[in-house]
C-alpha positions in Angstrom: 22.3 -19.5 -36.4 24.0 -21.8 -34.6 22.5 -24.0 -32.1 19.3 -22.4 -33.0 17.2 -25.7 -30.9 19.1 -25.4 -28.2 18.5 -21.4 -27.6 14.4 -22.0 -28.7 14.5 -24.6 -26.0 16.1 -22.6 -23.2 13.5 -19.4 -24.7 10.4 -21.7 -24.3 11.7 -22.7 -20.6 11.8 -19.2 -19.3 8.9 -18.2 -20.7 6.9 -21.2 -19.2 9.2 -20.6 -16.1 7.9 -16.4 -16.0 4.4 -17.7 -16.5 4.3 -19.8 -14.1 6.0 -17.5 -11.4 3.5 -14.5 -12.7 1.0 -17.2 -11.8 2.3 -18.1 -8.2 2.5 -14.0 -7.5 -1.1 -13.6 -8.4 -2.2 -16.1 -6.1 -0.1 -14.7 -2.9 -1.2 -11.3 -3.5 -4.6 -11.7 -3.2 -5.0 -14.4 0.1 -3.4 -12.8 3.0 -5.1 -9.7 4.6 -3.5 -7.2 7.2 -3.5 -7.8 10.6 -4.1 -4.7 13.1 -1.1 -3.7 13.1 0.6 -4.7 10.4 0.5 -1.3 8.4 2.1 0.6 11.4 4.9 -1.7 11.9 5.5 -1.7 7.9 5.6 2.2 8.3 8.0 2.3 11.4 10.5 -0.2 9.7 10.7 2.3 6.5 11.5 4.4 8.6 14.3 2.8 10.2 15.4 2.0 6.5 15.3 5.1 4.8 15.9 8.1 7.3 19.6 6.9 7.8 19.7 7.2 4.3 18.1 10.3 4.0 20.0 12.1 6.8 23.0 11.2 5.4 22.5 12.0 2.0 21.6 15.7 3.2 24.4 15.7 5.7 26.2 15.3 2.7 24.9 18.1 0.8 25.0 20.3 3.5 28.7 20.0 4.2 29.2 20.7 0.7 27.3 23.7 1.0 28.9 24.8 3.7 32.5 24.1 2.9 31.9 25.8 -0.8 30.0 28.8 0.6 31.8 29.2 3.8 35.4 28.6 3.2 
């Protein structure tokens, strides 16, 4: 293949590069514990995030229910 160095080289540098970031996740995932409220605020901005969503999505579904049953 050509440049068949060059691609091992880049190959070897991510894989060092998705070790190391592995590495840095492992470490942030276990130091920080939840405050009091922490959990309720993480649950109230969900919220916020996916009923929208949701609401629209079945608003959606429900006008085309309605408009192919109805008219």
């Amino acid at each position: 293949m050509l440049f068949q160095k060059k691609v091992n080289r880049a190959l070897d540098k991510l894989h060092k590069e998705s070790e190391a970031a592995r590495q840095d996740i492992d470490l942030q995932e276990e130091g920080i514990p939840l405050e009091k409220n922490d959990f309720l605020a993480m649950v109230i901005s969900a919220f916020l995030v996916f009923l929208p969503t949701a609401l629209l999505v079945l608003g959606g579904i429900a006008l085309i229910g309605y408009l192919f049953f109805i008219h």
